[in-house]
C-alpha positions as CSV (number, residue, x, y, z in Angstrom):
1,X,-11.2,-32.0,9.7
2,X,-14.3,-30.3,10.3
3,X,-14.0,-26.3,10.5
4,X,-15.0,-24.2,13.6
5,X,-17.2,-20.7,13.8
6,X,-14.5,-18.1,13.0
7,X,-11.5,-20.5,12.8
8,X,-9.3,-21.2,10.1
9,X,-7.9,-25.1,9.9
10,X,-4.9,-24.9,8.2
11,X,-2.7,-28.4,6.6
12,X,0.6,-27.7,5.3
13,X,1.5,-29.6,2.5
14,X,5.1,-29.5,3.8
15,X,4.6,-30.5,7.2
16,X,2.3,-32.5,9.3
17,X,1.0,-30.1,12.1
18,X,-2.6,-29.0,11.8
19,X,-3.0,-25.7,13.0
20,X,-6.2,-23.3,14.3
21,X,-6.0,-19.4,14.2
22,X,-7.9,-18.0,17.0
23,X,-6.8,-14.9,18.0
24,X,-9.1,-12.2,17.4
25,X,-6.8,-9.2,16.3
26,X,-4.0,-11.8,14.7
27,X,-1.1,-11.5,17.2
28,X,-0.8,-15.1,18.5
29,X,1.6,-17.1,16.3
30,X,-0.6,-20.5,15.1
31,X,-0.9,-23.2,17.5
32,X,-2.5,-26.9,17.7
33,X,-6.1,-27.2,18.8
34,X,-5.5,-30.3,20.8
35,X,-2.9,-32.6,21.6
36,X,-1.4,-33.2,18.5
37,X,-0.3,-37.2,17.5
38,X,2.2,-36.4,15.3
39,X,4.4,-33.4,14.6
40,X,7.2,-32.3,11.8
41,X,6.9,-28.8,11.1
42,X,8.7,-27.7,8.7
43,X,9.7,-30.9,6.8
44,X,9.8,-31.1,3.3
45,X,7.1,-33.1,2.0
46,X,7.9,-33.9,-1.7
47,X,11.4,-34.6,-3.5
48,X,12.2,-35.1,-7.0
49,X,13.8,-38.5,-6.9
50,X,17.1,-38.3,-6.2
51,X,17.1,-34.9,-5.1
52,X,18.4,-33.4,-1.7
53,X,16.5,-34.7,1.2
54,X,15.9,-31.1,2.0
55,X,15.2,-27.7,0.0
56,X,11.9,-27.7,-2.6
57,X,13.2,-25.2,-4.9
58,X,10.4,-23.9,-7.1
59,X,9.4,-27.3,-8.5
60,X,6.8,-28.1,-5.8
61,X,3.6,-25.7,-6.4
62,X,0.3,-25.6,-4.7
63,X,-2.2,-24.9,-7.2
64,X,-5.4,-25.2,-4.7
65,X,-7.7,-27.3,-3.1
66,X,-11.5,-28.4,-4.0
67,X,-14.5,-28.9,-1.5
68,X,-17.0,-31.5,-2.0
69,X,-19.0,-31.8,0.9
70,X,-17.2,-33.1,3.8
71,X,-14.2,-33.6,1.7
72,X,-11.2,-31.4,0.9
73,X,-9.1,-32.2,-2.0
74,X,-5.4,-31.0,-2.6
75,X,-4.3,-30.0,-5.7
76,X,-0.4,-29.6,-6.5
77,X,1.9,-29.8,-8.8
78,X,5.2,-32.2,-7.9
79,X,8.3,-31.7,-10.4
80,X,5.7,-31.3,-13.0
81,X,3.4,-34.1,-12.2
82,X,-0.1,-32.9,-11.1
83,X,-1.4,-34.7,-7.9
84,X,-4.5,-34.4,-6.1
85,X,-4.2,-35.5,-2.3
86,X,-7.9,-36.3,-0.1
87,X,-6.3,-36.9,3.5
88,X,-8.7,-38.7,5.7
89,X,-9.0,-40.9,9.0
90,X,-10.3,-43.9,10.1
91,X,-11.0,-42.9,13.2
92,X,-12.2,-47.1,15.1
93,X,-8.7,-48.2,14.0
94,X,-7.0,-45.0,14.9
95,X,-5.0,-44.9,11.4
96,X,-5.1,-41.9,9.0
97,X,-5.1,-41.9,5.0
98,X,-3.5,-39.9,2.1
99,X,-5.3,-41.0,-1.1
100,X,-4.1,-40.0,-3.9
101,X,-4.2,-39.3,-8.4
102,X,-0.6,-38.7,-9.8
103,X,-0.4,-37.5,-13.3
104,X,1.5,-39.0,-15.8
105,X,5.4,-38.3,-16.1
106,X,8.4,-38.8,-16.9
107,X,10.1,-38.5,-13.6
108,X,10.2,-40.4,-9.8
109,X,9.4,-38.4,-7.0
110,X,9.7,-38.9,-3.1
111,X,6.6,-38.4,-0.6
112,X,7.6,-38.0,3.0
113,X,4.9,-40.6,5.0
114,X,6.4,-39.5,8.8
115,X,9.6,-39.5,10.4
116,X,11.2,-41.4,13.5
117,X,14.3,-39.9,14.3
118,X,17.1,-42.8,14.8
119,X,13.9,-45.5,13.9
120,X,14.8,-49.1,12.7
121,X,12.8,-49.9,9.0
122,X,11.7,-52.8,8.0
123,X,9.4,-53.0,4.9
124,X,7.7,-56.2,3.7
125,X,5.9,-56.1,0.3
126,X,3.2,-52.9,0.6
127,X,4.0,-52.3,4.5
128,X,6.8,-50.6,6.9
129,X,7.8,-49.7,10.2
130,X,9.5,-47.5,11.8
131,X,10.3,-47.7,15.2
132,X,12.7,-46.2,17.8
133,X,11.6,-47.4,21.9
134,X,8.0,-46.3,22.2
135,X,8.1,-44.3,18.9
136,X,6.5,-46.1,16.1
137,X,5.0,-45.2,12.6
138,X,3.3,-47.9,10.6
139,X,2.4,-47.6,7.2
140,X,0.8,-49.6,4.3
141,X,0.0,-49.0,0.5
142,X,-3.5,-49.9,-0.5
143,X,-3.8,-50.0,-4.3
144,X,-3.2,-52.1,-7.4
145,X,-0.7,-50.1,-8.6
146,X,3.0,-51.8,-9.3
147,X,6.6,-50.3,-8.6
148,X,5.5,-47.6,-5.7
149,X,8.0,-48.6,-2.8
150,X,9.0,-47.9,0.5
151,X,12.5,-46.2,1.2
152,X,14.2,-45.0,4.3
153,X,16.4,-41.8,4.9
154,X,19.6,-41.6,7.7
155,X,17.0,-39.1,9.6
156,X,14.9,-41.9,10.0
157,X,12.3,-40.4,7.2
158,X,9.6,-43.2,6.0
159,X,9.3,-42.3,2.1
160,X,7.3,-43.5,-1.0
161,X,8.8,-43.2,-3.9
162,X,6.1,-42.7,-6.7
163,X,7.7,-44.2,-10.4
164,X,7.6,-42.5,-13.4
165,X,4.7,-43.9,-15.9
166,X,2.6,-43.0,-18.8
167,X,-0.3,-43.4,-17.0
168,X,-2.5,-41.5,-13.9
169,X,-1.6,-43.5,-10.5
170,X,-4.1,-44.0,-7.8
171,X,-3.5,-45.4,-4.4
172,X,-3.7,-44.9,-0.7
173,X,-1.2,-44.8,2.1
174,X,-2.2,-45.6,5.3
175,X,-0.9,-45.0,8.4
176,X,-1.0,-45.2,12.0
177,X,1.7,-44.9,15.3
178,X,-0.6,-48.3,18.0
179,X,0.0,-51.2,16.2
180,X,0.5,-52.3,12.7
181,X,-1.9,-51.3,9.5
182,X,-4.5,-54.0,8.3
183,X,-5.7,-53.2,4.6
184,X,-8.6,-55.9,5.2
185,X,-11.9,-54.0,5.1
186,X,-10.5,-50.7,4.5
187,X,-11.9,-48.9,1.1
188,X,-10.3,-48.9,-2.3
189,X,-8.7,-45.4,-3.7
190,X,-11.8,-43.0,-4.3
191,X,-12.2,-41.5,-7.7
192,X,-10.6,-37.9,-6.9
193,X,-11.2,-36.5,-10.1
194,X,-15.2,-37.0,-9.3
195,X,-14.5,-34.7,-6.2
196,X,-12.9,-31.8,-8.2
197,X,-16.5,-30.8,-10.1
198,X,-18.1,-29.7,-7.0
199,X,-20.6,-30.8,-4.9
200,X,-23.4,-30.1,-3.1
201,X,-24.5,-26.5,-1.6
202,X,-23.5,-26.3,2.4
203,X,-25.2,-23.2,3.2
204,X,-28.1,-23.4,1.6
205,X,-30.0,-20.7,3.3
206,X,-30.0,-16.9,2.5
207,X,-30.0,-14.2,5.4
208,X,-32.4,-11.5,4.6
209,X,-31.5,-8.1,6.1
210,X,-32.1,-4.3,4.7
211,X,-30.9,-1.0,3.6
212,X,-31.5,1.9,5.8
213,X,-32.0,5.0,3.5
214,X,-29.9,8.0,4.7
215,X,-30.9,11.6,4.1
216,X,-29.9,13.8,1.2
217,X,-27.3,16.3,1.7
218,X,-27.5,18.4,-1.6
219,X,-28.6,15.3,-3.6
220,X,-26.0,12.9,-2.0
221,X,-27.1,10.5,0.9
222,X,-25.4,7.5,2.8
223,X,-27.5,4.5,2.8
224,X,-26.4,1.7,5.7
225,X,-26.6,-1.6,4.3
226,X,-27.2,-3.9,7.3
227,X,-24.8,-6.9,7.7
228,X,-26.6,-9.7,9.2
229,X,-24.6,-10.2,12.3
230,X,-26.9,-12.7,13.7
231,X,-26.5,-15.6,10.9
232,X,-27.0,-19.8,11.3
233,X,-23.4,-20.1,11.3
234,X,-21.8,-17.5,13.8
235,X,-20.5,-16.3,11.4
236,X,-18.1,-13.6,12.5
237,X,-19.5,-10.0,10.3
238,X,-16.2,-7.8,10.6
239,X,-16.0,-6.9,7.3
240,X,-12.9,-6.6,5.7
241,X,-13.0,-5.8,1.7
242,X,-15.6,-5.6,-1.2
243,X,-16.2,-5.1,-4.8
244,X,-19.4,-5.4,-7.1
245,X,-20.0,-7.8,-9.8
246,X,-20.7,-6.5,-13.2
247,X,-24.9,-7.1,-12.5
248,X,-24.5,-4.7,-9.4
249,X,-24.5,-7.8,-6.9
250,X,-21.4,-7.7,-4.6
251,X,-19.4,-9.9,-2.8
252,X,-17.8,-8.8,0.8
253,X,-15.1,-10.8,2.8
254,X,-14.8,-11.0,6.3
255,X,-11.4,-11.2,8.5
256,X,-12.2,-14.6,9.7
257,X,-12.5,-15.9,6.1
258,X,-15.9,-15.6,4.6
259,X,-16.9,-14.2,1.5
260,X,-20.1,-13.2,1.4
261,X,-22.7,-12.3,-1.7
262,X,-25.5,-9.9,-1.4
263,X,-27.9,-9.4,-3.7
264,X,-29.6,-5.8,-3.5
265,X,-33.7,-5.8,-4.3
266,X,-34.9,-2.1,-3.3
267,X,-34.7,-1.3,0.1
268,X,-34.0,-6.0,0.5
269,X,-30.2,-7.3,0.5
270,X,-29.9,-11.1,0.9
271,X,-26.6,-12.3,1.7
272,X,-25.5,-16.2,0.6
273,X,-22.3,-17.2,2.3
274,X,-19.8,-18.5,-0.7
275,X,-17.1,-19.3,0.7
276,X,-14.7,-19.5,4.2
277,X,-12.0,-20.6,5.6
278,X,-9.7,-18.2,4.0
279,X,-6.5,-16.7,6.1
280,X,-7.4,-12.8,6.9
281,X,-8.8,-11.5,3.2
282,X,-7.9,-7.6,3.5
283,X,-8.5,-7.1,-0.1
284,X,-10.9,-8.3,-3.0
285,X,-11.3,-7.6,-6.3
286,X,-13.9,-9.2,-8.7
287,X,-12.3,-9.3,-12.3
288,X,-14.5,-11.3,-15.0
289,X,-17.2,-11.6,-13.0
290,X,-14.7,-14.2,-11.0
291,X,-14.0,-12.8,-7.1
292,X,-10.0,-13.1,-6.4
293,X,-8.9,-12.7,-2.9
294,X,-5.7,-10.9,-1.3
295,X,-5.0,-13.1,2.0
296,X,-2.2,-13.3,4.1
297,X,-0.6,-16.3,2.9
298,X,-1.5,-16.0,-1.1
299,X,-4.1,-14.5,-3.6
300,X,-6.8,-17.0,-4.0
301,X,-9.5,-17.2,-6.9
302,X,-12.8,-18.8,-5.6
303,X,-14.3,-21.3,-8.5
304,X,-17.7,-22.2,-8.4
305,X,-17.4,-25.2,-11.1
306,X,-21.1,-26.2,-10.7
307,X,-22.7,-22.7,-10.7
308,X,-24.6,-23.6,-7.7
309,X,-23.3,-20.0,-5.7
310,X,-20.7,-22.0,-3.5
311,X,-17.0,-21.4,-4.3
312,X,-15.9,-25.1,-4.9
313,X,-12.2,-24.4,-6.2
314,X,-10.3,-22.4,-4.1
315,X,-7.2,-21.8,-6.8
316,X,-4.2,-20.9,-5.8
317,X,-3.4,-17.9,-8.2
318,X,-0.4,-16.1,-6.7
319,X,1.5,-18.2,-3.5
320,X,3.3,-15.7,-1.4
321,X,7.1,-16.4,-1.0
322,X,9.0,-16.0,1.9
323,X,7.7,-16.3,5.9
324,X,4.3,-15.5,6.7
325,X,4.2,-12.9,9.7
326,X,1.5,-14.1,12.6
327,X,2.3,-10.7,14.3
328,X,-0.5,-8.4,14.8
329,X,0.5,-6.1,12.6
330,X,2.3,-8.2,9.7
331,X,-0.5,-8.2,7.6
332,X,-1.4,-7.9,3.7
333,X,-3.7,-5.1,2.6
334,X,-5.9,-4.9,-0.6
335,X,-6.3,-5.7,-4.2
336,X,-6.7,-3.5,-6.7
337,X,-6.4,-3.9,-10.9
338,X,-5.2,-1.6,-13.2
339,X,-6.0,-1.4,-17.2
340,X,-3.2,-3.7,-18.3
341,X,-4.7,-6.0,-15.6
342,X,-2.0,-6.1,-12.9
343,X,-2.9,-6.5,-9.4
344,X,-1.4,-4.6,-6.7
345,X,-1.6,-4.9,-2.6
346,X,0.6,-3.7,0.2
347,X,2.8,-5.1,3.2
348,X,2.7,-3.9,6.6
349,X,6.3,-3.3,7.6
350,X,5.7,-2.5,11.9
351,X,6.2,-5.7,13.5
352,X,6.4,-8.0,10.4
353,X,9.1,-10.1,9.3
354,X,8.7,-8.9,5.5
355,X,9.3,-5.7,4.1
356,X,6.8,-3.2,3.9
357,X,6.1,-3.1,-0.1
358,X,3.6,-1.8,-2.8
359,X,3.6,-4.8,-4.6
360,X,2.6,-5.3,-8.5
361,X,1.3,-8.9,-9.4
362,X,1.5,-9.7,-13.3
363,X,-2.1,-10.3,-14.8
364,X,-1.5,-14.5,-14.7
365,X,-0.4,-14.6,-11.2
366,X,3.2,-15.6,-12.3
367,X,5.3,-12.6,-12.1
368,X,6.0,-10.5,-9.2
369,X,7.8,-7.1,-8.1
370,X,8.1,-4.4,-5.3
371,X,7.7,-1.2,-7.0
372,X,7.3,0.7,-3.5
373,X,8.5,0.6,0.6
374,X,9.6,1.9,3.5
375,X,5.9,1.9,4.6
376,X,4.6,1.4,8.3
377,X,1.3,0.4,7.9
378,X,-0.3,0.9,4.6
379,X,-4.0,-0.4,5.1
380,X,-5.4,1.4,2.2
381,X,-5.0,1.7,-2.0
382,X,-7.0,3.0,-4.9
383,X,-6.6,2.6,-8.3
384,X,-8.4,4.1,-11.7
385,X,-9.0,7.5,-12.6
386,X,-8.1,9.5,-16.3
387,X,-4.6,8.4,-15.8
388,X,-4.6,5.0,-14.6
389,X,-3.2,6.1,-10.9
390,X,-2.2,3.7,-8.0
391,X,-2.5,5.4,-4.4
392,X,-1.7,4.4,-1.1
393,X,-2.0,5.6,2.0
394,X,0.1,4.9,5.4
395,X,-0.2,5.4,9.1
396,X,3.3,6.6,9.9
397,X,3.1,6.6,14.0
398,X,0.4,7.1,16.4
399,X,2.4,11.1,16.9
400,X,2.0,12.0,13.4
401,X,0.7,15.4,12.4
402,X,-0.6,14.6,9.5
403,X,-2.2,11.5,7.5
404,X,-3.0,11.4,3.5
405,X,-2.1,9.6,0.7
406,X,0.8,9.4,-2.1
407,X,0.7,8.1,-5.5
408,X,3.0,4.8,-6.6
409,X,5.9,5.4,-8.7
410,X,8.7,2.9,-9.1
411,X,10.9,3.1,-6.7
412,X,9.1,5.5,-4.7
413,X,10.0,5.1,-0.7
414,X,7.2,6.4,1.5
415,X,9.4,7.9,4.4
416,X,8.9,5.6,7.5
417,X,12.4,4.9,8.4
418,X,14.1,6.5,5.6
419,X,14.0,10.0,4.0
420,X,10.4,10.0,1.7
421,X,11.3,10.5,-1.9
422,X,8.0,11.0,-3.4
423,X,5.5,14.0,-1.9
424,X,2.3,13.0,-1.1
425,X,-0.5,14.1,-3.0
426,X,-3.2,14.9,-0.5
427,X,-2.1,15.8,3.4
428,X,-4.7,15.5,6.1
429,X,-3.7,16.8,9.5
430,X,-4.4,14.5,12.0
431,X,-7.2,15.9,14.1
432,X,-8.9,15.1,10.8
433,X,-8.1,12.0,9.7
434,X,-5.5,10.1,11.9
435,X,-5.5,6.6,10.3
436,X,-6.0,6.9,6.4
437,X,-7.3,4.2,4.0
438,X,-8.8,3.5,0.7
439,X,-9.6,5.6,-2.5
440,X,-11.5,5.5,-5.3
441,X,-12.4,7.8,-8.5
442,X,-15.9,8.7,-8.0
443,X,-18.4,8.1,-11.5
444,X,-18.2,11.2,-13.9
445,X,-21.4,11.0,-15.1
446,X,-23.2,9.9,-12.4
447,X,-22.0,11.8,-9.3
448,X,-22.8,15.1,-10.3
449,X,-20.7,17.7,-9.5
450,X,-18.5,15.7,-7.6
451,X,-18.4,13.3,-10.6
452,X,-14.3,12.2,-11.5
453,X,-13.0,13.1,-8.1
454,X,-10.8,10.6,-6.0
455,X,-13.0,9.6,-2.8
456,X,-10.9,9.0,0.1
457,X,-11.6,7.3,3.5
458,X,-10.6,7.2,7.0
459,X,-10.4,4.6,9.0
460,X,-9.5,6.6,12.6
461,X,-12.6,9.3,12.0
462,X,-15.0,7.6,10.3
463,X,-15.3,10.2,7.4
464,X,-14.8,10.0,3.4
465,X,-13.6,13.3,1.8
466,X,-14.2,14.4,-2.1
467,X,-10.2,15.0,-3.3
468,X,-9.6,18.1,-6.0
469,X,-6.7,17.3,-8.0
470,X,-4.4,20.3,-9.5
471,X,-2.4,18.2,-11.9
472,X,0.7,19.8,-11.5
473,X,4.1,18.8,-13.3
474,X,6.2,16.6,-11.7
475,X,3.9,16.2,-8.8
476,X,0.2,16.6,-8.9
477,X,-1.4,17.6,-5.6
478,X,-4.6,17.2,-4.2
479,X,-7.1,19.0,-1.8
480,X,-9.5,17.1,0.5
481,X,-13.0,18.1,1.8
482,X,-15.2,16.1,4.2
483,X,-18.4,15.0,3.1
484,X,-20.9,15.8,5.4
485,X,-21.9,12.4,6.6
486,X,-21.8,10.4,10.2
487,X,-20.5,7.1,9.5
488,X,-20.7,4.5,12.2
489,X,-17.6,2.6,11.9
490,X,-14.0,3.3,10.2
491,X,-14.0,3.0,6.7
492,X,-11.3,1.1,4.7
493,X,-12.2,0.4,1.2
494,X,-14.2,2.0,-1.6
495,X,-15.5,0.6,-4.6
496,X,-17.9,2.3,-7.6
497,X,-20.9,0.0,-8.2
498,X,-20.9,0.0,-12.0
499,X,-24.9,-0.5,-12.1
500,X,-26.3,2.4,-11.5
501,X,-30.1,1.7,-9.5
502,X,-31.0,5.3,-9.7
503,X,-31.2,7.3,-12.9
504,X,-30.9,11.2,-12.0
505,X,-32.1,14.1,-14.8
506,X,-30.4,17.6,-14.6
507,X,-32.1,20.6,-15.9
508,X,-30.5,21.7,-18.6
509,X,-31.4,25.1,-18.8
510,X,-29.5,26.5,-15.5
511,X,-26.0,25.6,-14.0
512,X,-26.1,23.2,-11.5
């Protein structure tokens, strides 16, 4: 399935319903772009053998897919068996494919091929049918490999039962709901594992746009960094998150699903697209020179296994569990790292179906908590600074008086619908800044005398403010000052380039 300018093709590994996001601002639930053929949302996919016909429990995980050109390659891991899934079409004889490579292992597992509800099965050697009046599903195994069968369930579920071995299995299933599958002159199993190194480039051209210097302010300035909002691919430039690799170069998502990296030459930025299709990244965070990003369904860590500046493994690090809101305002905000290397981003709780959470993600993806809630919509967090803070500021209503931002304790409960339990450490009022976002802890040594503060942004005013700390005992608090600059859109995050392009002497014999 080829992807569309600013959509997002999604295929469940769990059901069979491809699905296009097209709603500019998020609020329409998912929906079919066209008139689907087949349809079982929902339906669990995999089994151990033997197991309950429903309910995965935590032994199915999706570990990622690879790109390689035209071709998309699931990766997952089945009651411990690794497989890697291409699905494909051939679209003269109307029948679709599921090739696949199973790892070696010890146990049988189940894969769902379609369902016919009350459907009569018949299975001959490497083909079935499933049929009920005018409903029909025809299947067929193309491959060499011995003991994979054919199995029916009372719901009228078509499986294929995959036996245990000590050895990697490839085959194909193919399948189609006209007439009955012919394997003559359809191709053997592809090599899967040849897809997984990466292939070749698909945007292979740069766009070239420029840096528009601003003008000092007692030695600060704002430089615009153009985005290049004309681009070969549509490309939709509504940029969402950011962070710089260690070089200085940085790497920019987009709410659509792009992430972008520019490269900044003087007063030159050329941006090469790395990657898309990614479900609404809010947050990003580049840790080992390796660009993880926070979406709305999972955090995902872009590979590019070739080195040829193309994400070709999008990796699966963290899957998010429970429902995954398509309401406008159900969405997941940020990324940001601490020193132990924990990861940390925040749930919207106004018109979601999770709770709203401050969320900390162990350093290997595998462990999880809520360490914060009772937040409305939180689209903002820093981290860093002399004590290792986490901050996060909310938007409790439209009628607030005020706007700021709170540190993260555990168990800290930022007063939406409950009593607040934790103050905040800086307060706005709102004819100042009325939707609060990011922060960051400006560079000591090179920010001058506003080196070490906490930078904070706005969103609803367009502004950044320099925050003074007073680090009181139990509760620090902060005071804000806007910095005198007119910037054209809302800010949301902020990030401290760790290259620094301009070296700045003080005089040393006079206070400055």
């Amino acid at each position: 399935f080829k992807q569309k300018t600013a959509y997002e093709i999604r295929l469940s590994l769990v059901g069979s319903e491809m699905c296009i996001r097209d709603s500019y601002k998020g609020e329409h639930g998912l929906a079919p772009g066209g008139e689907p053929i087949y349809r079982d949302p929902g339906a669990d996919g995999w089994r151990a053998h033997g197991a309950p016909i429903s309910g995965q429990g935590e032994w199915l995980v999706f570990d990622g897919y690879f790109l390689h050109g035209e071709s998309v390659v699931l990766a997952y891991t089945v009651a411990g068996r690794r497989i890697l899934e291409l699905p494909g079409a051939h679209s003269e004889r109307a029948i679709f494919s599921r090739s696949f490579e199973v790892a070696p292992g010890g146990v049988a597992i189940d894969c769902l091929v379609g369902r016919v509800p009350a459907g009569e099965l018949s299975i001959t050697e490497s083909k079935a049918a499933l049929g009920a009046g005018a409903s029909a599903l025809h299947a067929a195994i193309g491959a060499t490999t011995t003991g994979l069968a054919f199995r029916g369930d009372p719901s009228g579920g078509l499986w294929l039962t995959i036996p245990p071995d000590a050895e990697t299995l490839r085959f194909t299933i193919w399948f189609g709901f006209e007439r009955p599958v012919s394997l003559e002159g359809l191709p053997v199993a592809p090599d899967l594992a040849r897809l997984t190194a990466g292939g070749p480039r698909r945007w292979t051209q740069s766009v070239q746009t420029s840096v528009v210097r601003g003008k000092s302010i007692d030695g600060y300035a704002a430089d615009e960094f153009l985005a290049p909002f004309a681009n070969p691919w549509g490309s939709w430039m509504r940029l969402s998150a950011l962070d710089f690799f260690s070089d200085g170069r940085i790497a920019v998502s987009t709410l659509s699903g792009d992430v972008w990296i520019v490269t900044v030459k003087g007063d030159d930025l050329s941006w090469s697209r790395f990657a898309n299709g990614l479900y609404e990244p809010l947050g990003l965070r580049i840790v080992d020179d390796t660009i993880l990003v926070r979406c709305r369904d999972r955090i995902v860590r872009l590979r590019d296994r070739n080195r040829d500046g193309e994400a070709d493994f999008y990796e699966s690090f963290y899957n998010e569990p429970g429902e995954i809101g398509t309401g406008y305002h159900a969405f997941i905000f940020e990324l940001q790292t601490d020193r132990a290397g924990n990861f940390y981003y925040s749930k919207s709780g106004r018109k979601s179906p999770h709770k709203a959470a401050v969320v900390r993600v162990s350093a290997d993806g595998k462990q999880a908590e809520t360490i914060g809630g009772d937040l409305r919509h939180p689209n903002g967090m820093g981290a860093g600074g002399p004590h290792d803070w986490i901050t996060i500021a909310d938007n409790p209503s439209g009628k607030a008086i005020y706007n700021g931002f709170s540190l993260v304790r555990p168990g800290a409960s930022f007063g939406y619908e409950r009593p607040r339990n934790t103050p905040m450490l800086a307060i706005l009022p709102a004819k100042v800044d009325a939707s609060s976002t990011g922060q960051c802890w400006s560079d000591p040594q090179r920010w001058g005398p506003l080196g070490g503060s906490i930078v904070h942004t706005s969103y609803s005013h367009c502004a950044m403010f320099y925050v003074i700390v007073q680090e009181a005992a139990p509760h620090p608090n902060g005071f804000a000052v806007r910095l005198p600059f007119g910037f054209k859109a809302g800010l949301m995050r902020s990030r401290v380039n760790p290259v620094s392009y301009t070296h700045l002497t003080l005089p040393t014999n006079r206070e400055v």
